[in-house]
C-alpha positions in Angstrom: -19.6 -5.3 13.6 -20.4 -1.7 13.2 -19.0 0.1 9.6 -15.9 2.3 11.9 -14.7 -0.4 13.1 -14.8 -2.3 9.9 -13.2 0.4 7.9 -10.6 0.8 11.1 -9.4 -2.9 10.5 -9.3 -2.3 6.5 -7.0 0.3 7.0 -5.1 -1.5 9.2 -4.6 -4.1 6.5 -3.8 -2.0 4.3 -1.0 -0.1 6.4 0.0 -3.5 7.9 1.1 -4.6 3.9 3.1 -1.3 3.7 4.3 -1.8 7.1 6.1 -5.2 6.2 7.3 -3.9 2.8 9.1 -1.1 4.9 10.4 -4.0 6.7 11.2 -5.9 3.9 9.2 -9.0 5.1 8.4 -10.9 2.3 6.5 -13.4 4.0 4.7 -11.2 6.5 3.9 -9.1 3.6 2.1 -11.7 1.9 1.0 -13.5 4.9 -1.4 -10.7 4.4 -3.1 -11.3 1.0 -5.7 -14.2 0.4 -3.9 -17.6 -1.0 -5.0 -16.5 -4.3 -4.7 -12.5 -4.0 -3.4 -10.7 -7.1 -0.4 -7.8 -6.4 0.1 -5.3 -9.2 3.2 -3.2 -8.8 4.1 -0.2 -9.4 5.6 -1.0 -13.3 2.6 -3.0 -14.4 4.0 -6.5 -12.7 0.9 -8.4 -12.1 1.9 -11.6 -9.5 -1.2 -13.8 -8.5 -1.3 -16.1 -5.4 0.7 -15.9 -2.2 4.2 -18.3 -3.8 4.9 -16.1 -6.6 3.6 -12.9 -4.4 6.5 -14.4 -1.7 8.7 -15.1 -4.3 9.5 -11.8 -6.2 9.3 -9.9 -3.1 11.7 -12.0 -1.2 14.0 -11.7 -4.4 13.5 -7.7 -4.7 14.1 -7.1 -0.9 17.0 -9.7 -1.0 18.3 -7.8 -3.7 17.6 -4.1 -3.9 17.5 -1.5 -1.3 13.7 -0.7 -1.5 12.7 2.9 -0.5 10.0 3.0 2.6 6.5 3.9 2.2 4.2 6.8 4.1 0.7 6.4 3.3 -2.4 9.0 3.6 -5.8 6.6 3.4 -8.3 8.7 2.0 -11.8 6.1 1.9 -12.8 2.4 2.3 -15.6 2.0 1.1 -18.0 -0.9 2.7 -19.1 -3.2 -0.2 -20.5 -5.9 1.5 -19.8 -7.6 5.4 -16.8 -9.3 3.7 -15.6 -7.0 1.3 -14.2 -3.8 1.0 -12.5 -0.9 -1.2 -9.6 1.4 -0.1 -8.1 4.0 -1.6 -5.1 5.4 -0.4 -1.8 7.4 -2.2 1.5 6.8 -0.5 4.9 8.3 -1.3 8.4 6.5 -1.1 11.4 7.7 1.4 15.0 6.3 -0.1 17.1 4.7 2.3 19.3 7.1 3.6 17.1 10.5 2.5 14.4 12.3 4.8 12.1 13.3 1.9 9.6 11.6 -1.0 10.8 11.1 -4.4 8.0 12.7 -5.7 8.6 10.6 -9.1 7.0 7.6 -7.3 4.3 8.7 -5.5 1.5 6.2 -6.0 -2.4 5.8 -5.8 -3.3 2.8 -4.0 -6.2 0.4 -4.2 -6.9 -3.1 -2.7 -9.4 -5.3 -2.4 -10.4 -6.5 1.0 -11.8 -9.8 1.8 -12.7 -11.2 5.4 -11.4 -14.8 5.2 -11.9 -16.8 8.9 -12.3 -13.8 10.7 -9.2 -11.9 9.3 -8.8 -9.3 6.6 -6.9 -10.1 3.9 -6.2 -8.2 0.8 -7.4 -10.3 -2.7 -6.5 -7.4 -4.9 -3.5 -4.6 -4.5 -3.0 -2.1 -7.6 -0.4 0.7 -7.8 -1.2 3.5 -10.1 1.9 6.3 -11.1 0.5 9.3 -9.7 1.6 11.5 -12.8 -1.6 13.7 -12.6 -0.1 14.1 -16.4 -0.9 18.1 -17.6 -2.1 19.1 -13.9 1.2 19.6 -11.9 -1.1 21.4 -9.3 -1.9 18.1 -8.2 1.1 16.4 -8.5 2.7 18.9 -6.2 -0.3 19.0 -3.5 -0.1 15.3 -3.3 3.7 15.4 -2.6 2.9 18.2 -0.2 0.0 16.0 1.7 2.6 13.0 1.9 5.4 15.0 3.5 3.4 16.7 6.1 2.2 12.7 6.5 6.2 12.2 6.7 6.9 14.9 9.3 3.6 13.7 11.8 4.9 9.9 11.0 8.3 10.7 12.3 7.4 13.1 14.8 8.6 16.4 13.6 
């Protein structure tokens, strides 16, 4: 398999996980880690394993009205044939608004493992993107993720 195409599928994980949060689908969200994949959220939460992956996601989208995701992939990085490293940021779009909080935008990274044949993440992280004492940054971030917004939706 030739390294586009690998990366192509990675990414396609990757998006696929975001894809099912904005679709609050707890199980087809975690369908999409390895049985024993670790998920650390966005406060520090660190789940490991697909039941208790599936079991706070099911109770946070039965119980809160998550904000959707847009997501700019900026590398994946070819470790080995089996493995992988992406790096992505992503911003969150409140139910009910057209714009990111720019509070919660997010650096990405996961873990990619080829298990039978599929992808599979083994390793999510979410990191604050504060870009504490360089607001530069913080603002070109939430400037790259709406312009990711508008070509998302079509605008």
């Amino acid at each position: 398999m030739d390294q586009q195409t690998i990366k192509d599928e990675v990414a396609a994980l990757y998006l696929g996980i975001l894809q099912q949060w904005n679709k609050r689908n707890a199980a087809g969200m975690t369908g999409l880690f390895t049985k024993e994949g670790t998920y650390i959220g966005f406060d520090g939460s660190q789940l490991t394993g697909q039941p208790q992956i599936y079991a706070v996601m099911d109770e946070i989208f039965s119980n809160f009205p998550t904000a959707a995701y847009v997501a700019i992939v900026n590398e994946v990085r070819i470790l080995t044939a089996d493995t992988a490293l992406l790096l992505a940021v992503a911003g969150m779009v409140a139910d009910g608004q057209s714009d990111i909080t720019p509070a919660v935008n997010v650096v990405h990274s996961i873990t990619a493992v080829r298990v039978d044949g599929q992808w599979r993440a083994a390793h999510m992280q979410h990191t604050p993107a504060a870009y504490h004492g360089r607001p530069e940054l913080a603002e070109q971030l939430s400037a790259d993720l709406r312009a990711a917004l508008q070509q998302q939706i079509g605008l």
